[in-house]
N, CA, C and O atoms as a GROMACS GRO file, in nm:
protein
  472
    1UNK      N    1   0.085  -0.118   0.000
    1UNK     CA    2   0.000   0.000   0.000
    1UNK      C    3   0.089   0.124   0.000
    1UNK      O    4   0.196   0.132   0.062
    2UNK      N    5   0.028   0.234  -0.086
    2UNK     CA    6   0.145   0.357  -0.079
    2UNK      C    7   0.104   0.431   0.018
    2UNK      O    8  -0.012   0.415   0.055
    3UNK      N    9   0.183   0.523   0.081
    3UNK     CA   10   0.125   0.609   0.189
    3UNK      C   11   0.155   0.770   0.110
    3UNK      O   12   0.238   0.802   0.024
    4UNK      N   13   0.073   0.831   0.166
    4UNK     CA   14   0.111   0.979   0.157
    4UNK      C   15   0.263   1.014   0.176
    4UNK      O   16   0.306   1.104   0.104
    5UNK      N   17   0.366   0.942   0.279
    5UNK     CA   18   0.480   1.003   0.283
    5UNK      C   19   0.556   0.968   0.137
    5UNK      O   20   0.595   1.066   0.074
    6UNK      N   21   0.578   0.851   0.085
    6UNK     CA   22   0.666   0.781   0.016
    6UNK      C   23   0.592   0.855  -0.140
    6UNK      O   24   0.661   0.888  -0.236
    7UNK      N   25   0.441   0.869  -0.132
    7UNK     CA   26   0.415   0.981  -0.285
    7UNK      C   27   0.433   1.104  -0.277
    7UNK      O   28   0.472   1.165  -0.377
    8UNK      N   29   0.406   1.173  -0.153
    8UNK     CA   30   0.468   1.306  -0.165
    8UNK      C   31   0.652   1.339  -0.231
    8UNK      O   32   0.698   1.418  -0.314
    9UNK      N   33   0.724   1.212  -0.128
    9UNK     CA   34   0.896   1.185  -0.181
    9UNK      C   35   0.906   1.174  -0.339
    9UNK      O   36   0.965   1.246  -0.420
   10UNK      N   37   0.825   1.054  -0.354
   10UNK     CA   38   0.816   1.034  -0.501
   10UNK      C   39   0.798   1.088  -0.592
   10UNK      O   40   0.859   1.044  -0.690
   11UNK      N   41   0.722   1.190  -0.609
   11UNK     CA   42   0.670   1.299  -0.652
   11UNK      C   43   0.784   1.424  -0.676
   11UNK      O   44   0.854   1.429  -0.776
   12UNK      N   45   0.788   1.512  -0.577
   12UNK     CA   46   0.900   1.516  -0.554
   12UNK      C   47   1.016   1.520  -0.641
   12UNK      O   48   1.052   1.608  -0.719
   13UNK      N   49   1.064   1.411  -0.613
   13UNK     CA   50   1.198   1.354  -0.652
   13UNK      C   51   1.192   1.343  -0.831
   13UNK      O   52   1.268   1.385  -0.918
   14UNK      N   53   1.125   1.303  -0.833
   14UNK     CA   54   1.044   1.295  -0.985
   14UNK      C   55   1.031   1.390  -1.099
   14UNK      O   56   1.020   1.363  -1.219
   15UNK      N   57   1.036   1.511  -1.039
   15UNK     CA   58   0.956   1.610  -1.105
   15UNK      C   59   1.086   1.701  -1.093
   15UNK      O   60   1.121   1.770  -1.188
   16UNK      N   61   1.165   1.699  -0.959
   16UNK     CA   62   1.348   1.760  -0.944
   16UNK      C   63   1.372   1.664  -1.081
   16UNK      O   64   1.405   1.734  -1.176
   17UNK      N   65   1.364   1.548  -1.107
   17UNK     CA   66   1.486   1.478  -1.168
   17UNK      C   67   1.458   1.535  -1.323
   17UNK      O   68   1.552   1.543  -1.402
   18UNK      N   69   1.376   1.559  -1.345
   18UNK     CA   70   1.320   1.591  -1.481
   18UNK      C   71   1.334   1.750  -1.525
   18UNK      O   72   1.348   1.810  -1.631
   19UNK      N   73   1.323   1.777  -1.413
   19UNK     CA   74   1.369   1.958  -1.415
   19UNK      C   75   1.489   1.953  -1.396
   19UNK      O   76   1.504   2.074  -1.414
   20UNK      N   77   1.632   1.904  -1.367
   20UNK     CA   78   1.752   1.871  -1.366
   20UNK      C   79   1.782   1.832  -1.516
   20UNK      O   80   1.896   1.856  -1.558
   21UNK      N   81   1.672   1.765  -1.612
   21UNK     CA   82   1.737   1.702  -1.742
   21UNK      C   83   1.853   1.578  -1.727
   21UNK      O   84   1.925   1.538  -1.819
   22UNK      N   85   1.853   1.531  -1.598
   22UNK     CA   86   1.979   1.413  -1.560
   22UNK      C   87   1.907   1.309  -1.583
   22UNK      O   88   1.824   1.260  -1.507
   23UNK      N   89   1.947   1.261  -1.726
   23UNK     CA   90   1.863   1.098  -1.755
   23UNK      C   91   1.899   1.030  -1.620
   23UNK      O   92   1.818   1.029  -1.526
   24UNK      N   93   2.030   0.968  -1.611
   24UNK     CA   94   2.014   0.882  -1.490
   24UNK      C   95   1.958   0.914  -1.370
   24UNK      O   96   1.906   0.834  -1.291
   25UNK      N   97   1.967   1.020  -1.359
   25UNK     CA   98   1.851   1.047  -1.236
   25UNK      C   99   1.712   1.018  -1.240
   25UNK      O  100   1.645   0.954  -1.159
   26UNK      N  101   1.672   1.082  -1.358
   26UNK     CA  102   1.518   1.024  -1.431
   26UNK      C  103   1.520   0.862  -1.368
   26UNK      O  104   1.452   0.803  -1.285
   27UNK      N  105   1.636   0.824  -1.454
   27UNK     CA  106   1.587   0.617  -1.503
   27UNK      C  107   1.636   0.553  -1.328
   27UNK      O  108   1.635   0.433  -1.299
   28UNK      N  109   1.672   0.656  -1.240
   28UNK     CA  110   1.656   0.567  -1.156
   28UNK      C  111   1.560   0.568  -1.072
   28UNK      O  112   1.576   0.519  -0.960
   29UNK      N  113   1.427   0.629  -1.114
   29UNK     CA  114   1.311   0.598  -1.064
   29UNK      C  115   1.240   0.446  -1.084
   29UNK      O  116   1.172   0.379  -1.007
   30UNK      N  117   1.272   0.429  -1.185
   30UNK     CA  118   1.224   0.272  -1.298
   30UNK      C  119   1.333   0.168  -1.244
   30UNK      O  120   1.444   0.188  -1.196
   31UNK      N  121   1.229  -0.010  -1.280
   31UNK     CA  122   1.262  -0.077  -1.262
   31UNK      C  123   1.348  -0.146  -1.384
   31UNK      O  124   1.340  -0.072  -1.482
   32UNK      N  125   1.394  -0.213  -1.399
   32UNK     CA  126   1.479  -0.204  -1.518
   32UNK      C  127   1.389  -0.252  -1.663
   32UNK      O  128   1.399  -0.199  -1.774
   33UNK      N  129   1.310  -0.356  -1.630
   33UNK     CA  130   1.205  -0.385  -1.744
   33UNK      C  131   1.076  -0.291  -1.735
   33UNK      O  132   0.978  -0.313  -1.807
   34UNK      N  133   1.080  -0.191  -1.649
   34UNK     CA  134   0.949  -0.095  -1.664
   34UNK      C  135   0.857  -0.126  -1.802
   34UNK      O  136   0.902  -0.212  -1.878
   35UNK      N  137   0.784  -0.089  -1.822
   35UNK     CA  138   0.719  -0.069  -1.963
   35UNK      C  139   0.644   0.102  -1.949
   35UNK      O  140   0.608   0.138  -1.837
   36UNK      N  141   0.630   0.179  -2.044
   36UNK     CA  142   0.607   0.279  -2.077
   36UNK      C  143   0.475   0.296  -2.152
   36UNK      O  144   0.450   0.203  -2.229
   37UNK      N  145   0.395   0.385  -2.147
   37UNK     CA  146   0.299   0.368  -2.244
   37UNK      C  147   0.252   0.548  -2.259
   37UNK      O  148   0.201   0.593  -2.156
   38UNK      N  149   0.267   0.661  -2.394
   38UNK     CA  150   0.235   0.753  -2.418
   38UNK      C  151   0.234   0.779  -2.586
   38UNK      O  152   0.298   0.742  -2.684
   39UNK      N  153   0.122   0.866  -2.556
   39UNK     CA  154   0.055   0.890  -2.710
   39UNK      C  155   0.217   1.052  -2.831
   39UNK      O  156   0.220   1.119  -2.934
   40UNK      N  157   0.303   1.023  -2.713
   40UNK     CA  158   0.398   1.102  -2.781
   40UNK      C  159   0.499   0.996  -2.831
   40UNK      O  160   0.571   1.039  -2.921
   41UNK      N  161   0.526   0.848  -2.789
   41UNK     CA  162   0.587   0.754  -2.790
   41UNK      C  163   0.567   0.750  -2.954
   41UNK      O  164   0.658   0.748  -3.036
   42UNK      N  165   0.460   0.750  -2.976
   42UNK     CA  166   0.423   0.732  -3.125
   42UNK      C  167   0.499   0.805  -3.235
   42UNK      O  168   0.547   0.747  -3.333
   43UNK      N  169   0.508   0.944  -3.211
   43UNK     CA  170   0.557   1.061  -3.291
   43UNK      C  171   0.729   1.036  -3.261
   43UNK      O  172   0.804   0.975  -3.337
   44UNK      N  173   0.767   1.099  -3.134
   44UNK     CA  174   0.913   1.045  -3.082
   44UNK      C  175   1.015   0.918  -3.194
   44UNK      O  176   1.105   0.928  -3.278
   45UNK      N  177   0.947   0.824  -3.141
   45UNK     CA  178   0.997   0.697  -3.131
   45UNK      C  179   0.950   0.597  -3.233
   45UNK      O  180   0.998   0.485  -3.253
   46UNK      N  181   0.841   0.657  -3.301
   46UNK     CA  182   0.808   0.588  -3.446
   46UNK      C  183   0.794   0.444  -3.398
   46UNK      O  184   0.854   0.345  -3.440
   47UNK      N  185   0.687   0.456  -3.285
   47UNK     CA  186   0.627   0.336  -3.220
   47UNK      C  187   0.471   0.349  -3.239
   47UNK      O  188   0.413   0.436  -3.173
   48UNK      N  189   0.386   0.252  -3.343
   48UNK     CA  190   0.259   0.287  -3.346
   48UNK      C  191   0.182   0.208  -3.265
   48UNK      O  192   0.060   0.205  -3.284
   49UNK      N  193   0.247   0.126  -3.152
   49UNK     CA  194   0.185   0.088  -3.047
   49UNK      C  195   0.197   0.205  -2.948
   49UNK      O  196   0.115   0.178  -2.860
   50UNK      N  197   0.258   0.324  -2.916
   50UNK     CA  198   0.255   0.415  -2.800
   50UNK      C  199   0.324   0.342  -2.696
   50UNK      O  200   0.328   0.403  -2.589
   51UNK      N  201   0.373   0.240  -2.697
   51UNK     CA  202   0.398   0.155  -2.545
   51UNK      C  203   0.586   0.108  -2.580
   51UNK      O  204   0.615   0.036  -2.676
   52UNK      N  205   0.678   0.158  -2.493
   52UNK     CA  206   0.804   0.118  -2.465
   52UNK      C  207   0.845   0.021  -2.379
   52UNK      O  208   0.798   0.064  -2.274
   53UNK      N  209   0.913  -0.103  -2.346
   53UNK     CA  210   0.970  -0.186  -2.254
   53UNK      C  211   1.080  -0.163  -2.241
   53UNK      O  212   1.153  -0.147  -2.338
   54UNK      N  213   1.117  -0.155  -2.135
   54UNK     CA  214   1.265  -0.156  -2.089
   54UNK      C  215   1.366  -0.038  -2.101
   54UNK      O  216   1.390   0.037  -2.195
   55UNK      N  217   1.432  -0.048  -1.941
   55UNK     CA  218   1.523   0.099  -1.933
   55UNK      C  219   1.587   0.155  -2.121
   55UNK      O  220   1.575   0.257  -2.189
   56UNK      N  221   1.643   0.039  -2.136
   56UNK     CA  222   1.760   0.124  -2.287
   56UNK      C  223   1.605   0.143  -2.390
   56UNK      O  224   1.642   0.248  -2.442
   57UNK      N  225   1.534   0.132  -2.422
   57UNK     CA  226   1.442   0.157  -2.480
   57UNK      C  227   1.359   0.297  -2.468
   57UNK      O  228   1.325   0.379  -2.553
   58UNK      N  229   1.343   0.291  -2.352
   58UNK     CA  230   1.272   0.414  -2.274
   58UNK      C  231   1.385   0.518  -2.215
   58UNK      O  232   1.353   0.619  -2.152
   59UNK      N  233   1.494   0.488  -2.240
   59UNK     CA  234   1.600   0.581  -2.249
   59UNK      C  235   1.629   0.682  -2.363
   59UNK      O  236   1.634   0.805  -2.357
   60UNK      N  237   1.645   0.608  -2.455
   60UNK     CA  238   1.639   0.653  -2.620
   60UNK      C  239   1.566   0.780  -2.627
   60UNK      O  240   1.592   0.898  -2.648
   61UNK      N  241   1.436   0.688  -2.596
   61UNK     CA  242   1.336   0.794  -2.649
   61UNK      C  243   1.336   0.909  -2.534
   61UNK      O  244   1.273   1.012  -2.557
   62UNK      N  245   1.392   0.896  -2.434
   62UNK     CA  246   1.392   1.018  -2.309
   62UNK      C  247   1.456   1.114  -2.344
   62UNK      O  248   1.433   1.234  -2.335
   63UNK      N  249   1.573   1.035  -2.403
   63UNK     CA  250   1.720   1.151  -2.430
   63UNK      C  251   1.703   1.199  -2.562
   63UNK      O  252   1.782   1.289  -2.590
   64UNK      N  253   1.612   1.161  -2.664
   64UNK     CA  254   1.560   1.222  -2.776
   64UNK      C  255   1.436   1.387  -2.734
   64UNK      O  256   1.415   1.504  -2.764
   65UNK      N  257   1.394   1.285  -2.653
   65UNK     CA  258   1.272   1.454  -2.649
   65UNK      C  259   1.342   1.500  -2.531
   65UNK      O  260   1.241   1.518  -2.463
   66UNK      N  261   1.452   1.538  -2.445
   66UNK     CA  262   1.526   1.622  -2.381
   66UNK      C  263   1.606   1.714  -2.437
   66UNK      O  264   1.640   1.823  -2.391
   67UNK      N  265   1.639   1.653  -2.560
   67UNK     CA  266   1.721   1.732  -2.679
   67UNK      C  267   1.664   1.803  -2.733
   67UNK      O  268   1.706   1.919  -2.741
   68UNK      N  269   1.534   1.761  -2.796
   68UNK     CA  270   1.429   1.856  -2.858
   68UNK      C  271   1.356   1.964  -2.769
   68UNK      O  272   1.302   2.064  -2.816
   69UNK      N  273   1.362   1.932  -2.643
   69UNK     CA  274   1.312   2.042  -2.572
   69UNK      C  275   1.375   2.117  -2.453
   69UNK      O  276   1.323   2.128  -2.342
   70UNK      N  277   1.500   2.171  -2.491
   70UNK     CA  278   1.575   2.174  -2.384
   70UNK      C  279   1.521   2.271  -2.250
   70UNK      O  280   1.573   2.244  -2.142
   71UNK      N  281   1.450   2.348  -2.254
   71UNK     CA  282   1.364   2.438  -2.147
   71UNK      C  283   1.290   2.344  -2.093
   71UNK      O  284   1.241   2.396  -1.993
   72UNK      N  285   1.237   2.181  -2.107
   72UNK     CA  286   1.136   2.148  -2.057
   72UNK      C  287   1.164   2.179  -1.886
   72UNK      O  288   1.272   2.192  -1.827
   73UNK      N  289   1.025   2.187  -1.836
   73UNK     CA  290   1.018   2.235  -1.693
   73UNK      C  291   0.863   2.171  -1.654
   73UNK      O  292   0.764   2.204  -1.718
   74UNK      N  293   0.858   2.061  -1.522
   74UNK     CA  294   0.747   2.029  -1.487
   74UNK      C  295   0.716   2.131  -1.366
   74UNK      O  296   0.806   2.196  -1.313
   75UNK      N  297   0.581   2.138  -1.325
   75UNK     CA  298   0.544   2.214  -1.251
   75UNK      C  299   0.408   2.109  -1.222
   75UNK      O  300   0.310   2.066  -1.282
   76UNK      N  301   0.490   2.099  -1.054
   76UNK     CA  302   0.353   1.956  -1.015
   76UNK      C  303   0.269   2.021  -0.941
   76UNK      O  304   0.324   2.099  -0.864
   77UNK      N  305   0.127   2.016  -0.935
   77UNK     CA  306  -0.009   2.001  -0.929
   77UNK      C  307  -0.084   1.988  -0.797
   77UNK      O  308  -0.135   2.067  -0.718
   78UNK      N  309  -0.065   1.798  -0.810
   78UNK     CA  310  -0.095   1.758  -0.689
   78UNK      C  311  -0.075   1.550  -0.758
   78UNK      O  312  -0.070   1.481  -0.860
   79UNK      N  313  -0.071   1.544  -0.608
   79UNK     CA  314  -0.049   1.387  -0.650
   79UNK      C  315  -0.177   1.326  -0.573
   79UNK      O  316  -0.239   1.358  -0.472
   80UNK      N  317  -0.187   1.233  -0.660
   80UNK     CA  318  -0.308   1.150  -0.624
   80UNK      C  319  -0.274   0.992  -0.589
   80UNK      O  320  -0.209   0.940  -0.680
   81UNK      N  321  -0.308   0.885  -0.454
   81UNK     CA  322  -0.263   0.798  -0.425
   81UNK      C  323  -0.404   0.713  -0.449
   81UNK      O  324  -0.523   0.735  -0.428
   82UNK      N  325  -0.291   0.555  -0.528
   82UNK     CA  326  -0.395   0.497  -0.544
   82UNK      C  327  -0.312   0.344  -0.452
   82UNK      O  328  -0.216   0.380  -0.383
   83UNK      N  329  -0.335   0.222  -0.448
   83UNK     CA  330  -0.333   0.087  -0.375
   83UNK      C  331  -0.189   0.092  -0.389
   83UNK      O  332  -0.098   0.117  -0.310
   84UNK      N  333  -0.195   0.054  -0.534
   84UNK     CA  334  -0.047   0.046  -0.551
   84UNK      C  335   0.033   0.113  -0.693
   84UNK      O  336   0.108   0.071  -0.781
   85UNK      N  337  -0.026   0.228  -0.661
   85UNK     CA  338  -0.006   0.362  -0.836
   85UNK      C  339  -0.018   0.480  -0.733
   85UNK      O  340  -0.070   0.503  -0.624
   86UNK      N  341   0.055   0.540  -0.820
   86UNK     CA  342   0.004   0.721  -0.770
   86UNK      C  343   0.011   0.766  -0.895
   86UNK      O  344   0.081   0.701  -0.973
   87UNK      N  345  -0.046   0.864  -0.934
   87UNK     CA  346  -0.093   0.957  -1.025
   87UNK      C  347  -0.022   1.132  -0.961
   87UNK      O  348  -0.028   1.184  -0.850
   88UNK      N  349   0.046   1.179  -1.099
   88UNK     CA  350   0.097   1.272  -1.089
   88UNK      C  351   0.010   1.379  -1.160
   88UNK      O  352  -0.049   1.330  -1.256
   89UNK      N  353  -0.017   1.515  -1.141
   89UNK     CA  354  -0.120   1.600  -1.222
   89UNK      C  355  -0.002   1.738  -1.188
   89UNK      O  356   0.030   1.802  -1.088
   90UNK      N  357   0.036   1.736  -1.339
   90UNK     CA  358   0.121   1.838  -1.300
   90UNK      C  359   0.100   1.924  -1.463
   90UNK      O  360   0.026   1.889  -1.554
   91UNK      N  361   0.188   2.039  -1.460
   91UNK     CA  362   0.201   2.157  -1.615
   91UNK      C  363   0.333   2.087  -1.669
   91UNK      O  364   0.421   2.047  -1.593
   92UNK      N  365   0.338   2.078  -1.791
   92UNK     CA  366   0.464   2.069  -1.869
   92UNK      C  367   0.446   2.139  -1.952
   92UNK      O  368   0.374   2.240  -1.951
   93UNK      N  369   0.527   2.083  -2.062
   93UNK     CA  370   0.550   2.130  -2.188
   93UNK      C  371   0.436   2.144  -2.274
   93UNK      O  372   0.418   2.244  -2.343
   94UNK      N  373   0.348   2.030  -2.271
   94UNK     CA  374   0.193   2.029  -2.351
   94UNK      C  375   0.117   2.036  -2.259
   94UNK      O  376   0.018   1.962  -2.256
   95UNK      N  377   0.149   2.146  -2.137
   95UNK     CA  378   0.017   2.182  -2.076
   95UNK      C  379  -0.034   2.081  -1.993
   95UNK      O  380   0.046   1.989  -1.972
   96UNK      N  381  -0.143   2.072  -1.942
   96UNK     CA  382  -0.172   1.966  -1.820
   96UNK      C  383  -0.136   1.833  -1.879
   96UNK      O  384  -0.139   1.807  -1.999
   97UNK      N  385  -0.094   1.737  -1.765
   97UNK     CA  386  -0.044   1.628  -1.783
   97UNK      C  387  -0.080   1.565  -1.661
   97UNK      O  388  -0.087   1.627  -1.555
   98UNK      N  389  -0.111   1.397  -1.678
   98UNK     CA  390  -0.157   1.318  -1.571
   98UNK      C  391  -0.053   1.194  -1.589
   98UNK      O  392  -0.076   1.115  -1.681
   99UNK      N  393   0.069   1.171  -1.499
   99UNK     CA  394   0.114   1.038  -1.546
   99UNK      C  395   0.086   0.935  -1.428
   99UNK      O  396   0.110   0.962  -1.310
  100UNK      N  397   0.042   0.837  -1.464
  100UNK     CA  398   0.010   0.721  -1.337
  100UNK      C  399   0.105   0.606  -1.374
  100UNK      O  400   0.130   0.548  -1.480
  101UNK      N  401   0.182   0.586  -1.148
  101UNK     CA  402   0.339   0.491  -1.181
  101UNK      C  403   0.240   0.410  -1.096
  101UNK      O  404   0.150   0.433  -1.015
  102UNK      N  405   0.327   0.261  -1.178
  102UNK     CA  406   0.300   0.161  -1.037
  102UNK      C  407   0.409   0.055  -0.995
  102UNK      O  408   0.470  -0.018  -1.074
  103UNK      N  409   0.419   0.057  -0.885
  103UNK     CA  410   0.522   0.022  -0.816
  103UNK      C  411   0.563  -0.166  -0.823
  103UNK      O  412   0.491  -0.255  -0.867
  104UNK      N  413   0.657  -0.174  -0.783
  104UNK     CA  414   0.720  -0.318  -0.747
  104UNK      C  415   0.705  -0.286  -0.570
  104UNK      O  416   0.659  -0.188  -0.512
  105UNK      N  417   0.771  -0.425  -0.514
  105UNK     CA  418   0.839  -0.437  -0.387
  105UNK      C  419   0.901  -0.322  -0.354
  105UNK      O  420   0.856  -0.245  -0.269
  106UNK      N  421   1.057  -0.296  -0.446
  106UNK     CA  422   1.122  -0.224  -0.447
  106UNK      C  423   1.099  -0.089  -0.405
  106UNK      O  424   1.188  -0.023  -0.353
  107UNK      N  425   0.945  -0.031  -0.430
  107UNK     CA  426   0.914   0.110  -0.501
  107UNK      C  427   0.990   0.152  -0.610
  107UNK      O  428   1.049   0.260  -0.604
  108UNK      N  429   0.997   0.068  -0.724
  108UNK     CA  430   1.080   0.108  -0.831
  108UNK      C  431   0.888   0.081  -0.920
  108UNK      O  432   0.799   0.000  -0.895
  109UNK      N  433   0.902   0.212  -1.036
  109UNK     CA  434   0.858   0.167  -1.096
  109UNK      C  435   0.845   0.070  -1.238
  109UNK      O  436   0.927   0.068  -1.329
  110UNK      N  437   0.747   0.009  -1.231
  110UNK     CA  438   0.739  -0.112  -1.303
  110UNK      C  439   0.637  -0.055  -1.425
  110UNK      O  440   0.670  -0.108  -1.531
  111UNK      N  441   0.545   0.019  -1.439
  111UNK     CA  442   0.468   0.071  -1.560
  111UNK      C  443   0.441   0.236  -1.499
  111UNK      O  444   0.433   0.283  -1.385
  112UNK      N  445   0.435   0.280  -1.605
  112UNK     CA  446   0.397   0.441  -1.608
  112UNK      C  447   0.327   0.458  -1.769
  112UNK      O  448   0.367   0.415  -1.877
  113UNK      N  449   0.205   0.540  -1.734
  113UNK     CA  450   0.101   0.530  -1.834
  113UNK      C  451   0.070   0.684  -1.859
  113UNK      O  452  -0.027   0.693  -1.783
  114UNK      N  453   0.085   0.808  -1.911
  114UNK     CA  454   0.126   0.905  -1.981
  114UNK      C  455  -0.038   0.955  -2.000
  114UNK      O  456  -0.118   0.865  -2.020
  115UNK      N  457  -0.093   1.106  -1.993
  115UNK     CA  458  -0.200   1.146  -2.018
  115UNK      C  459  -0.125   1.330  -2.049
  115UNK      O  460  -0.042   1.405  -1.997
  116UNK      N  461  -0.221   1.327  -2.167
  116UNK     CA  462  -0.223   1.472  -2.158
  116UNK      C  463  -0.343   1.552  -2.213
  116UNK      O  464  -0.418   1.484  -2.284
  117UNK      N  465  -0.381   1.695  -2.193
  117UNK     CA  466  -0.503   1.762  -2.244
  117UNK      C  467  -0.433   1.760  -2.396
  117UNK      O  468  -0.322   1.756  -2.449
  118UNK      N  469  -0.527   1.764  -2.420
  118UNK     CA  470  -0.551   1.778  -2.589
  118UNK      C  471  -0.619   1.945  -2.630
  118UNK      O  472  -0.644   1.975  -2.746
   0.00000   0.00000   0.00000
């Protein structure tokens, strides 16, 4: 079960690592076979499933749209706790964004599933 302390950290930590631009800081949120799933994956990564497996995979495509956007800057929201996911609602680059992680044992995440306004 997640608690409020460990998603507030998570969160957090998350949203520093991405506003830093430090891939490895990013990928050491993830478990090493994570799987990925976003409707930018498509455009990026010339994936017409939207869905990535695995750190070097989901690396690629990280360090591709970090390049392309070098100002990116998240600005988090509020986090939302679920059993064993939390949901992030934060501003980026395309404007509101919802990403929902879900955890291992570890608290590493194992899937993260990508939302944005249209």
């Amino acid at each position: 079960m997640i608690d409020k302390n460990f998603a507030d950290r998570f969160a957090n930590d998350w949203i520093a690592a991405w506003n830093s631009h430090d891939l490895a800081l990013i990928l050491g949120h993830y478990a090493e076979s994570f799987e990925m799933s976003s409707p930018i994956i498509k455009q990026l990564a010339d994936e017409p499933s939207g869905k990535l497996k695995g750190k070097n995979a989901v690396s690629a495509y990280w360090a591709k749209a970090l390049a392309l956007m070098p100002d990116l800057h998240f600005d988090l929201l509020t986090v939302l706790i679920g059993v064993d996911s939390i949901t992030l609602y934060y501003k980026g680059a395309r404007g509101l964004s919802a990403e929902v992680f879900f955890f291992d044992n570890n608290q590493k995440v194992i899937k993260a599933v990508a939302h944005y306004a249209s």
